[in-house]
N, CA, C and O atoms as CSV, one atom per row, in Angstrom:
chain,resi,resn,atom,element,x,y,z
A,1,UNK,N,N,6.487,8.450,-23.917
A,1,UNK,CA,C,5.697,7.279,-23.593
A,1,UNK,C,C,5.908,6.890,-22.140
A,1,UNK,O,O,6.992,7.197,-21.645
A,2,UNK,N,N,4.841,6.134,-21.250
A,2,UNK,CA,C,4.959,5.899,-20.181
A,2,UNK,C,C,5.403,4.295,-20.321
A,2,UNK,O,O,5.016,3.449,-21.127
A,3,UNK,N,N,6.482,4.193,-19.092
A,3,UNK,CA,C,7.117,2.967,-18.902
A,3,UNK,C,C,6.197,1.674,-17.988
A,3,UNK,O,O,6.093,1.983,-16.801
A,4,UNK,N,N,5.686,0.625,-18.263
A,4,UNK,CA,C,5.112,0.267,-16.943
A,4,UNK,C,C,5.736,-1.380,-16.940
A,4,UNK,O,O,6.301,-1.840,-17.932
A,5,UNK,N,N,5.562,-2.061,-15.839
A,5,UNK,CA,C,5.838,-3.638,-15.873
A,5,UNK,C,C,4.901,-4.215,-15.935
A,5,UNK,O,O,3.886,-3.594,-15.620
A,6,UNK,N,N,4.764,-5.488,-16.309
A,6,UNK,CA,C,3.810,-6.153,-15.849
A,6,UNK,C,C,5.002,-7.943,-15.762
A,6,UNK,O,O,6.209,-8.167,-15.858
A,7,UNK,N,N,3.799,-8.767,-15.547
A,7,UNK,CA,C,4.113,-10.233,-15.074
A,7,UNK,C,C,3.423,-11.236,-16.126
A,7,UNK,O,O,2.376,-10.946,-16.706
A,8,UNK,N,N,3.789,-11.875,-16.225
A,8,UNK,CA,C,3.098,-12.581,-17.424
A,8,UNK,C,C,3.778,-14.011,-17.041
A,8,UNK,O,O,4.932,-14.195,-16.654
A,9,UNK,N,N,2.805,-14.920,-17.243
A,9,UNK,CA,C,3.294,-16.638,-17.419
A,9,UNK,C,C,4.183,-16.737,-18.236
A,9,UNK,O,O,4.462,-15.951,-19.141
A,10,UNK,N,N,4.801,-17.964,-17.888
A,10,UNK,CA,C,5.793,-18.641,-18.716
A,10,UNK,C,C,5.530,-18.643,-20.291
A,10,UNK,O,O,6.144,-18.300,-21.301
A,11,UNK,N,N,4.125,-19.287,-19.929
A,11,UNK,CA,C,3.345,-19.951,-21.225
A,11,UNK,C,C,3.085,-18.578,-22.505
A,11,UNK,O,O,3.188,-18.626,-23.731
A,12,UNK,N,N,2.720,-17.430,-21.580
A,12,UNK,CA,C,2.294,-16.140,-22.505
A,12,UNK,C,C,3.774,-15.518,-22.720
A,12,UNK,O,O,3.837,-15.022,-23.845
A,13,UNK,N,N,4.510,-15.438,-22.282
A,13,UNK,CA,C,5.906,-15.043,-22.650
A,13,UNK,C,C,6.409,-15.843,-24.036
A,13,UNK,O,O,6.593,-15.183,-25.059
A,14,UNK,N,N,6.606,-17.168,-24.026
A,14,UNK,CA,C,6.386,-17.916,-24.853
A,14,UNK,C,C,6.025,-17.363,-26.251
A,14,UNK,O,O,6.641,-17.181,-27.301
A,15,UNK,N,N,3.846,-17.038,-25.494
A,15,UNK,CA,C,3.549,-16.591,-26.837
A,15,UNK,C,C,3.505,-15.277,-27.697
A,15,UNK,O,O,3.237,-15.088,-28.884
A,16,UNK,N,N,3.897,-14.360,-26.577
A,16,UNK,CA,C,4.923,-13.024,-27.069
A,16,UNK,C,C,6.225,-13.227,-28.123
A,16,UNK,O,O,6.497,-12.514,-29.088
A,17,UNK,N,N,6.877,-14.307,-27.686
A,17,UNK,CA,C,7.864,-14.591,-28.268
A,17,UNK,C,C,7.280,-15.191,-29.351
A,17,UNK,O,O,7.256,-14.288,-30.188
A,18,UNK,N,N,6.875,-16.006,-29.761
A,18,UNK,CA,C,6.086,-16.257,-30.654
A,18,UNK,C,C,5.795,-15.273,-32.191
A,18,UNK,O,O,5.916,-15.503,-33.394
A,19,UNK,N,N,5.409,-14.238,-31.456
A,19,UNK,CA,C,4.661,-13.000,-32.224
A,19,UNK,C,C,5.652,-12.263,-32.521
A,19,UNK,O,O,5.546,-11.696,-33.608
A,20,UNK,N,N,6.812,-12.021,-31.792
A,20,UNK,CA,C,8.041,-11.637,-32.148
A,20,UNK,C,C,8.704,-12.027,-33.232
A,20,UNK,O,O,8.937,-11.277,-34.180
A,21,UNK,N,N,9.139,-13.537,-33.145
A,21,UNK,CA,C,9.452,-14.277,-34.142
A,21,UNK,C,C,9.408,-14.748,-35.385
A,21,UNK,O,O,10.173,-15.346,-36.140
A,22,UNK,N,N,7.636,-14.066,-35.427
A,22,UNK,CA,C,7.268,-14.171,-37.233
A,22,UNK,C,C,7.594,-13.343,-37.509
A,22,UNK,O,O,7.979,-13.364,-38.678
A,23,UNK,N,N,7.747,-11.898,-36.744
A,23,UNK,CA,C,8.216,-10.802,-37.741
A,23,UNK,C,C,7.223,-9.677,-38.213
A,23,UNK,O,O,7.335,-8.758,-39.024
A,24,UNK,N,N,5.760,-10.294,-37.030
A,24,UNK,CA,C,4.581,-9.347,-37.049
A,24,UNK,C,C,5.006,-8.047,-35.750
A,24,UNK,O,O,4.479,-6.942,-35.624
A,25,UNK,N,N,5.891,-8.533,-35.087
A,25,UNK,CA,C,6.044,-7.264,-34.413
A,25,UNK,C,C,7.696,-7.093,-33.930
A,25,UNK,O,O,8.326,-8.146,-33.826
A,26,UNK,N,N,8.326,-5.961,-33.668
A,26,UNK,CA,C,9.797,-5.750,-33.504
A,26,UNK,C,C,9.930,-6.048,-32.133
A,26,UNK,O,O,11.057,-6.440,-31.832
A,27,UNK,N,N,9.110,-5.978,-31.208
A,27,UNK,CA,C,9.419,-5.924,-29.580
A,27,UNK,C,C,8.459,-6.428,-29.523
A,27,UNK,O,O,7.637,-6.884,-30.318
A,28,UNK,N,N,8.654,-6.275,-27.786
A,28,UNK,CA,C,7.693,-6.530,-26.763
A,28,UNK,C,C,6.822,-6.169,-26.708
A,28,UNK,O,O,5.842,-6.876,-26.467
A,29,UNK,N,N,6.743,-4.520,-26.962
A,29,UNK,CA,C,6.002,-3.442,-26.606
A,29,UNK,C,C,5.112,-3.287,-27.401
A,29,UNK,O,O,3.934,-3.110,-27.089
A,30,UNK,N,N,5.707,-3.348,-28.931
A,30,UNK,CA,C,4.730,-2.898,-29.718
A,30,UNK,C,C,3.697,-4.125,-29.883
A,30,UNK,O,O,2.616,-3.785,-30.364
A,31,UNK,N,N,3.852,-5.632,-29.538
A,31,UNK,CA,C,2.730,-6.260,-29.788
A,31,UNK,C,C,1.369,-5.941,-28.288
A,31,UNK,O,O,0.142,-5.843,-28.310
A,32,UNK,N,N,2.432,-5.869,-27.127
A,32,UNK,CA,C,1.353,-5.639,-26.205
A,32,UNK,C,C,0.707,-4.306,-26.389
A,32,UNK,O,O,-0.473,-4.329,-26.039
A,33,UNK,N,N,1.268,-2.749,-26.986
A,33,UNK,CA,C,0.477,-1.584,-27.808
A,33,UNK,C,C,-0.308,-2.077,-28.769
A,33,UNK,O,O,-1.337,-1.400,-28.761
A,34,UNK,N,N,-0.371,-3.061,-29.752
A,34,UNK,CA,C,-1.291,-3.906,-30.555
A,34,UNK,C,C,-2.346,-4.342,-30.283
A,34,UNK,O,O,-3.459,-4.230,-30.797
A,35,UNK,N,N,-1.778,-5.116,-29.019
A,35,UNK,CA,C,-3.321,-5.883,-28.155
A,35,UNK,C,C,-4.067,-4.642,-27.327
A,35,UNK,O,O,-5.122,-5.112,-26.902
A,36,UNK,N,N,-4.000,-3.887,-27.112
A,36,UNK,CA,C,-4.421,-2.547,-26.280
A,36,UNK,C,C,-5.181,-1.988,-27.681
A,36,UNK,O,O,-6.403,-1.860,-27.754
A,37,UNK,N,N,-4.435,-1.739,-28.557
A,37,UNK,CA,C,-5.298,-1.151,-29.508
A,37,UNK,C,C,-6.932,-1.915,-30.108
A,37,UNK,O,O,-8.067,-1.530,-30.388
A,38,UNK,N,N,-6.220,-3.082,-30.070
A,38,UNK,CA,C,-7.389,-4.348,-30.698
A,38,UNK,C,C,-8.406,-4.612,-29.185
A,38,UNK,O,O,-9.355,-5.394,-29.242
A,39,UNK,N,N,-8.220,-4.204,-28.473
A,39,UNK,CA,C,-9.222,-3.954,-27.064
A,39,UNK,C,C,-10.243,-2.969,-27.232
A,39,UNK,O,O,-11.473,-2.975,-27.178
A,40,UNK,N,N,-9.114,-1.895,-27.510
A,40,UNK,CA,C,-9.859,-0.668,-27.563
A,40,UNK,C,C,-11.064,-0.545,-28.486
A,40,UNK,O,O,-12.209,-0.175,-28.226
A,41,UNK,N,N,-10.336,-1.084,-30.010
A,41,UNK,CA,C,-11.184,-0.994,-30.897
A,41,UNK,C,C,-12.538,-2.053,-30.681
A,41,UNK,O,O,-13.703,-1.667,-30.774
A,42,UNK,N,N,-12.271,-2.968,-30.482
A,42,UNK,CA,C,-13.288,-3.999,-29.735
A,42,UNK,C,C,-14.163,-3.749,-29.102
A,42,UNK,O,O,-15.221,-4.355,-29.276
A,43,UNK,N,N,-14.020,-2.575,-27.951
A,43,UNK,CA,C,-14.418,-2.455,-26.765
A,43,UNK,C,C,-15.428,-1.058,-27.584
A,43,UNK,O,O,-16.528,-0.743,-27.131
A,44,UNK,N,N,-14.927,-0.499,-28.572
A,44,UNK,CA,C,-15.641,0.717,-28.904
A,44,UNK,C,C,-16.558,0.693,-29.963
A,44,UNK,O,O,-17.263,1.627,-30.343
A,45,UNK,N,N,-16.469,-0.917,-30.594
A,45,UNK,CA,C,-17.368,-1.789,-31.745
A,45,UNK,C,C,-18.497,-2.277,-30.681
A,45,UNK,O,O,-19.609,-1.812,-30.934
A,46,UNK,N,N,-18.443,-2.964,-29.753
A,46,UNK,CA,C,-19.345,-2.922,-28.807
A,46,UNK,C,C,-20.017,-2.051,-28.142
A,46,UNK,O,O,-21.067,-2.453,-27.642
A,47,UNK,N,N,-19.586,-0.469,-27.912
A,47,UNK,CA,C,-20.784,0.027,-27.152
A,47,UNK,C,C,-21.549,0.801,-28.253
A,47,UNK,O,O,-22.626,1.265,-27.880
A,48,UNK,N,N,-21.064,1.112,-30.027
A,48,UNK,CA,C,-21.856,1.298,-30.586
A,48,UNK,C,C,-23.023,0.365,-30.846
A,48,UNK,O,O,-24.165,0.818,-30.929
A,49,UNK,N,N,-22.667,-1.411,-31.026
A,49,UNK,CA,C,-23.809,-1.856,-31.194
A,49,UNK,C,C,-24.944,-2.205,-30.413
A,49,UNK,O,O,-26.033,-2.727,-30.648
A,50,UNK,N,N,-24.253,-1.676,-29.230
A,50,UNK,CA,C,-25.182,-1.683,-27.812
A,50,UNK,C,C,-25.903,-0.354,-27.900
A,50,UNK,O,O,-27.105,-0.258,-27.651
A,51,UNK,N,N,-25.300,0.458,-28.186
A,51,UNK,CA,C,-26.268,2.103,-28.588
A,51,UNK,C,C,-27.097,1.489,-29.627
A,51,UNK,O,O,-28.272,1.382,-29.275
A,52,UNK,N,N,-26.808,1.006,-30.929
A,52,UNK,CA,C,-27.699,0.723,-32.018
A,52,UNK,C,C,-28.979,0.144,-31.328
A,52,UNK,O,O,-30.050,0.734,-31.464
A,53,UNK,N,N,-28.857,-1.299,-30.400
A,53,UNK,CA,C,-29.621,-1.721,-29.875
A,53,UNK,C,C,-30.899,-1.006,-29.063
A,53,UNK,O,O,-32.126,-1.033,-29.160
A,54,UNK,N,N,-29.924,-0.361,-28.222
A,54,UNK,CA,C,-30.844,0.525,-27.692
A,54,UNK,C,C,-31.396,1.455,-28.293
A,54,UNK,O,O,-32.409,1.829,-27.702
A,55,UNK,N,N,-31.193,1.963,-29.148
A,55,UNK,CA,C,-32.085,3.051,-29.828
A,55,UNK,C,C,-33.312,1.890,-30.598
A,55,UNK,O,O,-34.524,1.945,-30.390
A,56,UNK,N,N,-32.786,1.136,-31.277
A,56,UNK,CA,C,-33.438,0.929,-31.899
A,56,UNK,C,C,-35.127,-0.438,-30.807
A,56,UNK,O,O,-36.156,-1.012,-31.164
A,57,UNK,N,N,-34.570,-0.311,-29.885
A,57,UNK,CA,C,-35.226,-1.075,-29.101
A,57,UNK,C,C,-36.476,0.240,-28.406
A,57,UNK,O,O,-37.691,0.046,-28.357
A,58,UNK,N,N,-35.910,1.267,-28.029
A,58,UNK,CA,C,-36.231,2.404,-27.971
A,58,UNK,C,C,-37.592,3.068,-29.176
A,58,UNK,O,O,-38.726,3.511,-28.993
A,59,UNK,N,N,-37.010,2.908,-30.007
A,59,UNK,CA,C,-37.846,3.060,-31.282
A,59,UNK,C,C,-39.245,2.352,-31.474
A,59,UNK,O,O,-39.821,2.542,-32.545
A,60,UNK,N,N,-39.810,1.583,-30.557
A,60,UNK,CA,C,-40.942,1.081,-30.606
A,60,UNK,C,C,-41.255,0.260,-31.990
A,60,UNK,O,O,-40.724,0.490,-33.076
A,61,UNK,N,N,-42.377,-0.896,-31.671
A,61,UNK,CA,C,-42.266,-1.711,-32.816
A,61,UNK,C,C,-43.044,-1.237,-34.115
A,61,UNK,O,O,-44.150,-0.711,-33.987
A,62,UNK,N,N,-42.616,-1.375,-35.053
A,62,UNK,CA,C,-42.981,-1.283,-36.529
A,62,UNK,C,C,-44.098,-1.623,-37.228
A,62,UNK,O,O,-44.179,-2.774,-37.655
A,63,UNK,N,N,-44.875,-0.934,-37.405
A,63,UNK,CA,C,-45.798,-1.019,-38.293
A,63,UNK,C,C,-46.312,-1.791,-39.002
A,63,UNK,O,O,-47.473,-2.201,-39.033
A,64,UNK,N,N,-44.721,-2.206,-40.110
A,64,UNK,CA,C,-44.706,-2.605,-41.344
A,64,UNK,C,C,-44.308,-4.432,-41.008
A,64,UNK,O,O,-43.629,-4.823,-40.059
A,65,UNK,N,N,-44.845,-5.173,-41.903
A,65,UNK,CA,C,-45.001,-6.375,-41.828
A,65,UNK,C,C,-43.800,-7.115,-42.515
A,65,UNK,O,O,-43.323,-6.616,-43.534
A,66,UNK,N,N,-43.244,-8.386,-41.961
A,66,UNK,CA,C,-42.239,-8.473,-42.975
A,66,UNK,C,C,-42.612,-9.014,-44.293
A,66,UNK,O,O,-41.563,-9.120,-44.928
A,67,UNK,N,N,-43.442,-9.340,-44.883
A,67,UNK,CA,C,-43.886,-9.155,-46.595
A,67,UNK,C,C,-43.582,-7.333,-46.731
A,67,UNK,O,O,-42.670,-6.958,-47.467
A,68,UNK,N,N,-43.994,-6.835,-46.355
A,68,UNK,CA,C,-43.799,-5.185,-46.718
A,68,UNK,C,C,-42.473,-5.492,-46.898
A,68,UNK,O,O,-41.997,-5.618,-48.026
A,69,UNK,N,N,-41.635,-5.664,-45.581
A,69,UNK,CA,C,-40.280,-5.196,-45.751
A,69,UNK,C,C,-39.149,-5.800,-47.291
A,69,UNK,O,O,-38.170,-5.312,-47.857
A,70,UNK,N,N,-39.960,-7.061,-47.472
A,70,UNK,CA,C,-39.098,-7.904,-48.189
A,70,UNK,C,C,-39.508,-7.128,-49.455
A,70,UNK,O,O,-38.579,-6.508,-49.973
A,71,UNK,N,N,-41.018,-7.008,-50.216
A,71,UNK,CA,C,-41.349,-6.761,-50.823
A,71,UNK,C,C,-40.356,-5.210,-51.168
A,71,UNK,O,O,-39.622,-5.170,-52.156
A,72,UNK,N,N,-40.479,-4.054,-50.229
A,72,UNK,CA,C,-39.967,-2.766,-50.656
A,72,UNK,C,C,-38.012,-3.271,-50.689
A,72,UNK,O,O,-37.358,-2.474,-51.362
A,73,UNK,N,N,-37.403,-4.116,-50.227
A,73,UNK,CA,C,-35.619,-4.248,-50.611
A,73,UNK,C,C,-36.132,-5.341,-51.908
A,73,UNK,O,O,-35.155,-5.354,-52.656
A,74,UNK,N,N,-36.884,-5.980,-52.331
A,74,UNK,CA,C,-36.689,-6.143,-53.674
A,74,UNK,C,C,-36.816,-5.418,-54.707
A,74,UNK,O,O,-36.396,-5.850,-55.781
A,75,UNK,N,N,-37.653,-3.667,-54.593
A,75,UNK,CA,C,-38.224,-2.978,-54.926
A,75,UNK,C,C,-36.548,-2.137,-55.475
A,75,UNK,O,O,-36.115,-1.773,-56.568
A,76,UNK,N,N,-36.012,-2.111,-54.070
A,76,UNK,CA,C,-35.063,-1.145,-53.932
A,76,UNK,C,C,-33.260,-2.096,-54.886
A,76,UNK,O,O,-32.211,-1.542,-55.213
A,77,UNK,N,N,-33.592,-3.325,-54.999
A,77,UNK,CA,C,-32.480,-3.852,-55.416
A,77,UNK,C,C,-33.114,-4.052,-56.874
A,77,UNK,O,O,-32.438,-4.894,-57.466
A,78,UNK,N,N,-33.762,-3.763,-57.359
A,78,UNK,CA,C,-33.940,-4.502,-58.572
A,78,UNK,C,C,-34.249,-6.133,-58.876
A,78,UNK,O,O,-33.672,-6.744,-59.776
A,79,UNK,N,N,-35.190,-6.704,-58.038
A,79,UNK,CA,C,-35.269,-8.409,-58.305
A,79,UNK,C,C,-36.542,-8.509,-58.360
A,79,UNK,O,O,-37.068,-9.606,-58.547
């Protein structure tokens, strides 16, 4: 693993310690590897729904009316 520093406020040290203290994480490290992960995953939930968007913006508008649409998912759920 790579070693790095960083600087952090009083106040966020605090709330490291914090997170330490309940017993959700053993160190330092592994909550700030936590928050990196929960970025990542964040960050990679966003450019799929930005692809979704765009494709589907891409996709030109629809045909079908929304009575059609409602009509065929009641079709498809049974109501």
């Amino acid at each position: 693993m790579q070693r790095k520093t960083i600087t952090i406020t009083a106040k966020q040290e605090s709330w490291v310690k914090l997170q330490i203290n309940s017993g959700q994480y053993g160190n330092d490290s592994e909550y700030i590897r936590d928050l990196i992960r929960s970025d990542q995953n964040q960050k990679n939930k966003i450019a799929l729904l930005q692809s979704a968007l765009i494709e589907g913006e891409n996709s030109g508008i629809s045909q079908i009316n929304m009575a059609d649409i409602l009509i065929d998912a009641k079709k498809r759920h049974n109501v």
